[in-house]
C-alpha positions in Angstrom: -35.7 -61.0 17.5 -34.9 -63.9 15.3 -31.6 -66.0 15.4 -29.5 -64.9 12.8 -30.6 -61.0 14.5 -29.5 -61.7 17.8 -26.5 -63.6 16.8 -25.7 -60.5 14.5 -26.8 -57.9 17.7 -23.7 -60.1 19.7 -21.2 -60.2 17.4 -21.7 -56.5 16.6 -21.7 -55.9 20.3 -18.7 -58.0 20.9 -16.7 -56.1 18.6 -17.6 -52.4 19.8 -16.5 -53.6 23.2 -12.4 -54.0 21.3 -12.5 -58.1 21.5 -10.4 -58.7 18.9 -11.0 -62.8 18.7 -14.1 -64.2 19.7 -17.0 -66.7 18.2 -20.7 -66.4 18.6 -22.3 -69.7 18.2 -25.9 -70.5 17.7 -28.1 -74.3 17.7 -31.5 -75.0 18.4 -33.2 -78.5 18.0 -36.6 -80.2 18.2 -37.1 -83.8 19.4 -40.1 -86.4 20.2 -40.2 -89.7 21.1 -43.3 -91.9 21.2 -43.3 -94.9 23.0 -45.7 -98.3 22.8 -46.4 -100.8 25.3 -48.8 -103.6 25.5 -51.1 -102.6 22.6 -51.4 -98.9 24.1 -49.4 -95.8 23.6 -47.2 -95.3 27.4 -44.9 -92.3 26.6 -45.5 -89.4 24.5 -42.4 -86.7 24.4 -41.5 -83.8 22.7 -39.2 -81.0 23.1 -37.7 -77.6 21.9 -35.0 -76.0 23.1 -32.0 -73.3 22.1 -29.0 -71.7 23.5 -26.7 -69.5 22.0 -22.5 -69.2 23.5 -19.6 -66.5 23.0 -16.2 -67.3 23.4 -13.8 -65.0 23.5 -10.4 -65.8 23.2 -7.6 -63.7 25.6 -3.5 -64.2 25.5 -3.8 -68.5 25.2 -7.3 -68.8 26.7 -10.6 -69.2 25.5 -13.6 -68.3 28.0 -17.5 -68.8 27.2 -20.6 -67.6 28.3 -24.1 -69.0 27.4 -28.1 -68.9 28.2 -31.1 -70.4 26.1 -32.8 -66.3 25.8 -32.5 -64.4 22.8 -33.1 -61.5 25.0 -31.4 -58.3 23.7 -31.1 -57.3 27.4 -28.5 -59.9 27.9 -25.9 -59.2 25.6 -23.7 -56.7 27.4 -23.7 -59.6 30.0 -23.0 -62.2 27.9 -20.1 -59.8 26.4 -18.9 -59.0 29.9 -18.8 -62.3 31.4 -17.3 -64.1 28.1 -14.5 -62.3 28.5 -14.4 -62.0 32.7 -14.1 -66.2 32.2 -11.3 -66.2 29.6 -9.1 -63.9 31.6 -9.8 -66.2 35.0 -8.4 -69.0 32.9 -4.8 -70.5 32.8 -4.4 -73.0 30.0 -1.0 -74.8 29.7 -1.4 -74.8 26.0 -2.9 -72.3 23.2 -6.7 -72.5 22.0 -7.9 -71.4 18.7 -10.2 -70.5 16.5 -10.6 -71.0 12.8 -10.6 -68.1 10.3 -12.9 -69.7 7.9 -10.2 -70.8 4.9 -10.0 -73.7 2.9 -12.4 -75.4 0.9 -15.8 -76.6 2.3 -17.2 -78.9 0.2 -21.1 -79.9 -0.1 -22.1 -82.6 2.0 -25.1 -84.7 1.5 -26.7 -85.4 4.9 -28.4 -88.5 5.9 -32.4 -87.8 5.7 -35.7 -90.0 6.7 -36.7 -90.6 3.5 -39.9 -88.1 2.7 -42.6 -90.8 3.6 -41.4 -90.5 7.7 -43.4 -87.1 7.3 -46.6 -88.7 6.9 -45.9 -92.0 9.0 -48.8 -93.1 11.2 -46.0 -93.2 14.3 -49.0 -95.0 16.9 -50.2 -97.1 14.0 -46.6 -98.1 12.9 -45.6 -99.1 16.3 -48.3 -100.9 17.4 -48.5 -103.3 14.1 -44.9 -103.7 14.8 -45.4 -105.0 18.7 -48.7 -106.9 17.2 -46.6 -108.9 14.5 -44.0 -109.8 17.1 -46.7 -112.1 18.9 -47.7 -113.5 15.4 -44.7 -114.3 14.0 -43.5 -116.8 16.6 -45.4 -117.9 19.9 -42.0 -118.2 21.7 -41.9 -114.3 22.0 -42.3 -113.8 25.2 -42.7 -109.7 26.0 -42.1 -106.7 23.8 -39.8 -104.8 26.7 -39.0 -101.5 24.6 -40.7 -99.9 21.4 -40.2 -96.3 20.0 -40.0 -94.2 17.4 -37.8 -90.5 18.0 -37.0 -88.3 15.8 -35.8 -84.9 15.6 -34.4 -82.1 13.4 -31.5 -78.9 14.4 -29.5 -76.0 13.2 -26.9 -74.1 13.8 -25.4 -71.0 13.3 -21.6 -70.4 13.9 -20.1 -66.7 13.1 -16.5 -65.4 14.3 -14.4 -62.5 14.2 -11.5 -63.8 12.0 -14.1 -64.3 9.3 -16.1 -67.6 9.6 -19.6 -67.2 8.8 -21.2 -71.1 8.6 -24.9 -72.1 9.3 -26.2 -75.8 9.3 -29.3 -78.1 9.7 -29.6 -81.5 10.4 -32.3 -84.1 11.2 -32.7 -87.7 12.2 -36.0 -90.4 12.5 -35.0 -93.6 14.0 -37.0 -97.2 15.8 -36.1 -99.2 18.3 -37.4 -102.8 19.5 -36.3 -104.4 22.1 -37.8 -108.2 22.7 -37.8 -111.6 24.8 -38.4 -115.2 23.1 -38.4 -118.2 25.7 -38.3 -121.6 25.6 -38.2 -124.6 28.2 -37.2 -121.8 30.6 -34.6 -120.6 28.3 -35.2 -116.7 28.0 -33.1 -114.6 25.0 -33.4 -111.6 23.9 -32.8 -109.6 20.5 -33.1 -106.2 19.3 -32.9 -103.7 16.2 -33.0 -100.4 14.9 -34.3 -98.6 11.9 -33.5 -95.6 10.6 -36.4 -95.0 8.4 -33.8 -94.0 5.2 -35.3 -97.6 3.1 -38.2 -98.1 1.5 -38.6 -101.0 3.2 -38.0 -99.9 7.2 -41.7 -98.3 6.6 -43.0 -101.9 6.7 -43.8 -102.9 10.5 -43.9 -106.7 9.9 -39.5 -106.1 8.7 -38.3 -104.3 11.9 -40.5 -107.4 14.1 -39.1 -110.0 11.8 -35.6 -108.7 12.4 -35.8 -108.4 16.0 -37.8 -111.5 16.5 -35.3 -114.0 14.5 -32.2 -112.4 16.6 -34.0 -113.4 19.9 -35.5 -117.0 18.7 -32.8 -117.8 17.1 -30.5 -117.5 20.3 -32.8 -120.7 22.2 -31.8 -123.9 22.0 -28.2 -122.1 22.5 -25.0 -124.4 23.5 -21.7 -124.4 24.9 -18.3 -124.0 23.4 -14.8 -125.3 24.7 -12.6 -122.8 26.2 -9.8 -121.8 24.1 -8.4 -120.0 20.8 -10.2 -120.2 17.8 -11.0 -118.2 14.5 -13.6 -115.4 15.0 -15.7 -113.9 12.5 -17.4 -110.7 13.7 -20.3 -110.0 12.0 -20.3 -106.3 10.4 -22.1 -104.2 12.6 -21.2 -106.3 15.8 -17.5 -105.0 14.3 -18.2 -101.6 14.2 -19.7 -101.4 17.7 -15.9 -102.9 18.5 -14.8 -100.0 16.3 -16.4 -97.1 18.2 -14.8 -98.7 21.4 -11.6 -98.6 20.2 -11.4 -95.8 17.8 -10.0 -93.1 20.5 -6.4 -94.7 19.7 -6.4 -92.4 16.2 -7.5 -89.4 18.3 -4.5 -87.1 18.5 -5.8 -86.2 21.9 -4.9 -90.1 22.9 -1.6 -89.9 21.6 -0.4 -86.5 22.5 -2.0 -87.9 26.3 0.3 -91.1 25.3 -3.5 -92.8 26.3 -2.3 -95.2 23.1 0.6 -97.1 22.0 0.4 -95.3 18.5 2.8 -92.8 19.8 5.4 -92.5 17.0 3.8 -95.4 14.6 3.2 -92.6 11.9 4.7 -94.1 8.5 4.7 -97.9 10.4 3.0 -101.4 9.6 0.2 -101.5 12.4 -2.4 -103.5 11.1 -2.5 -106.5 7.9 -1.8 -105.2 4.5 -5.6 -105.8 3.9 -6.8 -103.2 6.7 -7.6 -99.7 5.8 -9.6 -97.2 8.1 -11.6 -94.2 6.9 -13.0 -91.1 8.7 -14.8 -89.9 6.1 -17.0 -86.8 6.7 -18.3 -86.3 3.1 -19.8 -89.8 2.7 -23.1 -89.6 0.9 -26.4 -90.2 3.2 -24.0 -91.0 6.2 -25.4 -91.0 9.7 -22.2 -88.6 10.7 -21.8 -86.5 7.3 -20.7 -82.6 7.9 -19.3 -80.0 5.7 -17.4 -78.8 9.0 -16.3 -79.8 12.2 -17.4 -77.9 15.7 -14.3 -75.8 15.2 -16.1 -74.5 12.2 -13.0 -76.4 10.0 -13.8 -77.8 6.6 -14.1 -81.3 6.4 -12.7 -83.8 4.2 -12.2 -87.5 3.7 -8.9 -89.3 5.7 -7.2 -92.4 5.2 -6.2 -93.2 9.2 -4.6 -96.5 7.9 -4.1 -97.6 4.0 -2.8 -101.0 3.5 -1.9 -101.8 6.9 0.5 -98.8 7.5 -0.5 -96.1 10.2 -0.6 -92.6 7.7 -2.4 -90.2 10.5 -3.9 -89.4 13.5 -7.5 -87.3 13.8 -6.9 -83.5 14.9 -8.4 -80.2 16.1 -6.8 -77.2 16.0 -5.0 -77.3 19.3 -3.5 -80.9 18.7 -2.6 -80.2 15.1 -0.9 -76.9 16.3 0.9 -78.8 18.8 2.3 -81.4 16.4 2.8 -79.0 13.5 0.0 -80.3 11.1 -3.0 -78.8 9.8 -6.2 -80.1 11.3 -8.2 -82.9 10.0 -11.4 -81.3 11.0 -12.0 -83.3 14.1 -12.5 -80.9 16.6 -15.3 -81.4 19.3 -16.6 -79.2 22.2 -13.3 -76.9 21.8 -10.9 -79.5 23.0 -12.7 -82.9 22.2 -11.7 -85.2 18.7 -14.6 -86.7 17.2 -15.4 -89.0 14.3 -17.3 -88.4 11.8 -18.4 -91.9 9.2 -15.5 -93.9 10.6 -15.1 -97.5 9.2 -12.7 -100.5 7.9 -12.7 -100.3 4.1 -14.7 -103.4 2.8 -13.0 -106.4 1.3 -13.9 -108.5 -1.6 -15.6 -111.5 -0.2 -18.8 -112.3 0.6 -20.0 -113.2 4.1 -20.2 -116.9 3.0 -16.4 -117.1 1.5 -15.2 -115.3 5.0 -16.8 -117.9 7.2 -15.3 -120.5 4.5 -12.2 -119.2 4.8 -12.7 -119.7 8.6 -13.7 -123.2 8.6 -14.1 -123.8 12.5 -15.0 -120.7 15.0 -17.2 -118.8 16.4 -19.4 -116.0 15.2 -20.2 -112.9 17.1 -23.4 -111.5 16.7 -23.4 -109.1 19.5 -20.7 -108.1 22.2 -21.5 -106.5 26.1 -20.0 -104.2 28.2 -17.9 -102.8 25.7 -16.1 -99.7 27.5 -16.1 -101.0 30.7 -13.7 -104.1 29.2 -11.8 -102.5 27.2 -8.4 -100.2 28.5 -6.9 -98.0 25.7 -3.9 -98.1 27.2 -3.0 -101.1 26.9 -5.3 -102.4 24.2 -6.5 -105.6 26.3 -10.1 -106.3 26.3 -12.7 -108.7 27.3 -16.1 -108.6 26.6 -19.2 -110.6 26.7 -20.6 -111.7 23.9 -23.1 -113.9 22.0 -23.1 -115.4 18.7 -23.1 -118.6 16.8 -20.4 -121.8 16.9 -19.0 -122.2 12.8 -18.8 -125.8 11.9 -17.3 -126.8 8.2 -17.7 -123.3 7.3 -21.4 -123.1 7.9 -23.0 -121.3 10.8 -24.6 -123.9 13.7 -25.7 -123.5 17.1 -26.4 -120.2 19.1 -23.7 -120.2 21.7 -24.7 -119.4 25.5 -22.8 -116.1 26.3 -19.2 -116.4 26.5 -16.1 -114.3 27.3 -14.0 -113.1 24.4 -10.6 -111.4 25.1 -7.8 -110.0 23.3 -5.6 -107.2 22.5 -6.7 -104.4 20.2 -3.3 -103.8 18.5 -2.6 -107.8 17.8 -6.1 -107.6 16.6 -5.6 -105.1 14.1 -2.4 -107.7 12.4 -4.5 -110.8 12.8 -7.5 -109.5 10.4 -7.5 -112.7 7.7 -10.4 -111.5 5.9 -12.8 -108.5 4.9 -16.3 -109.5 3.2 -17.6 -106.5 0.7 -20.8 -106.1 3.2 -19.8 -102.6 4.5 -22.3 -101.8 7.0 -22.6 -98.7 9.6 -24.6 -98.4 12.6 -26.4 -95.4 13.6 -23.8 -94.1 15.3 -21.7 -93.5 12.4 -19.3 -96.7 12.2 -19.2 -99.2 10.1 -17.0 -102.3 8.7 -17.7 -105.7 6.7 -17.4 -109.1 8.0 -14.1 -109.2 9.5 -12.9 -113.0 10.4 -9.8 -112.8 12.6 -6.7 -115.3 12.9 -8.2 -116.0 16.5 -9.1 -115.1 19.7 -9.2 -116.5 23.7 -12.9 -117.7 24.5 -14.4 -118.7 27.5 -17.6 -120.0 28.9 -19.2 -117.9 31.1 
């Protein structure tokens, strides 16, 4: 029995039992991983797997029942016990699902360029670990070297008339390396994600990794104090992802942010717009439709400074009387899609100019575990380099930077026009801010 049978056998079976609401809901995915290590190949993975869910929905509940069998046997069980679960349940406020109106436009996915088909994966990786020795003799070990990669779809069919199906896919490197010096040991690190022309050159993704690491010896120390920050762009967008659960209506309705009531206020400088923007071309999180099955479309969280919305799913936007943004995640959850400060106009040169004297941060440590959304205070690890006369200098031993999110957000000075995402899906420009506490470690 194929997918789209079975899923058709369930739904059909669903109905001739009288559920009146219910979703059946579909995914299977392929992944594999290989892994080199000292000129040899040490880890060779690859997996399959499927499951398919129904969820029916009973007075304000919604129960579910899955297995990984498309086994015809199984679907007077999976009926039976769907709907057993939602009737145990008690929720305090109304679940839904969506009927499938409103416009879904076309979204164009984020591929491996065609050449990852015919990639050499064990020849790729091991010129890329060989390079890294050539390339500078202060490299010390290769610690971590893979290539994964992986491809899924989805099928996603209720009774109130949705009928969606989806594929996705993803190809992706990772090195991870040590450089040392006069007992000095540093590390550095990057990832590919095979969608340039020129990520299919091994001797780019050492280079990358290798200068990060190298150029992090010979590192000094900075006075304690406030000064002007520049974050570099993806460093900034790994700060975003931290913080972004403060636009998540789940946050607010939680009153898990101090956004509560902002909607319409000045909450950041007039130069600071945010996106979540679900339609960008080639983006690492681009969807025509959320989990929900909700069509998605692009929204300006923040626009010149002023607070416009927060991110929904059906059961926060029904709380607050608003349409959903097409956020919705694991039935209750808010996720982001391509999430990112609009760039500015500067390059990255004028926006350390512009800063003068600083620092600039390169890379940032224990992100969630220093960071309360509460509150907004944070204080993080980080590395990076000290700005003299508006020109980057000396690595800087790891330091302690520290701040609050929400005065953060009103003391961004500068954007550069270098929007950049990580492969997570979030991305800014260079971003210098008016300043922030440092500290030695």
């Amino acid at each position: 029995m194929t997918p789209e049978q079975f899923v058709t056998k369930l739904y059909d079976t669903a109905l001739q039992a009288g559920i009146k609401e219910f979703s059946v809901v579909y995914g299977c995915g392929s992944s594999n991983r290989i892994d080199v290590y000292d000129g040899k190949v040490s880890n060779r993975r690859n997996n399959e797997g499927q499951g398919v869910s129904l969820s029916v929905k009973c007075g304000k509940n919604i129960g579910s029942f899955a297995c990984e069998e498309l086994n015809e046997e199984l679907i007077p069980l999976m009926v039976k016990e769907a709907k057993e679960n939602a009737e145990l349940i008690n929720a305090e406020e109304e679940n839904f699902f969506h009927d499938g109106s409103g416009e879904y436009k076309k979204a164009l996915k984020y591929k491996p360029l065609p050449e990852f088909s015919k990639l050499d994966k064990e020849k790729y990786l091991l010129e890329v670990e060989k390079s890294c020795y050539q390339i500078d003799k202060r490299v010390k070990k290769v610690i971590s070297l893979y290539i994964a990669d992986g491809k899924s779809s989805s099928i996603m069919k209720n009774s109130l008339g949705l009928d969606l199906k989806d594929d996705s896919e993803y190809a992706y490197a990772v090195l991870y390396l040590s450089a040392e010096e006069n007992g000095v040991t540093k590390t550095g690190s990057e990832i590919i994600l095979f969608d340039k022309k020129e990520d299919f050159t091994p001797l780019n993704l050492a280079k990358a990794a290798v200068e990060k690491a190298v150029g992090r010896l010979q590192a000094a120390n900075i006075k304690s104090g406030k000064c002007k920050i520049v974050f570099e762009n993806k460093t900034f967008a790994d700060f975003l992802e931290t913080i972004a659960g403060i636009f998540s209506a789940n946050s607010v309705q939680e009153k898990r942010s101090q956004l509560v009531g902002k909607i319409g206020e000045v909450i950041a400088s007039p130069i600071v717009t945010m996106i979540d923007n679900p339609l960008l071309e080639n983006g690492y999180n681009t969807r025509s439709y959320d989990s929900e099955g909700y069509p998605s479309d692009k929204h300006e969280v923040i626009k010149g400074g002023v607070l416009k919305m927060f991110l929904h799913n059906l059961r926060t936007a029904k709380k607050d009387g608003v349409a959903s943004t097409g956020n919705g995640s694991g039935g209750r959850g808010i996720s982001f899609s391509n999430f990112y400060l609009d760039k500015g106009n500067f390059s990255k040169d004028d926006v350390l100019a512009k800063a003068g004297d600083g620092v600039y941060l390169t890379d940032l440590n224990g992100l969630h575990a220093g960071y309360s959304s509460v509150s907004g205070n944070f204080s993080f690890g980080a590395e990076g380099f000290i700005i003299e006369n508006s020109k980057l200098g000396k690595a800087l031993n790891q330091i302690t930077v520290s701040g609050n999110v929400y005065r953060l957000l009103k003391d961004i000075e500068a954007l550069g026009n270098d929007l950049e995402f990580t492969h997570n899906g979030f991305g800014a420009p260079t971003v210098l801010i008016k300043e922030l506490a440092i500290s030695n470690e």
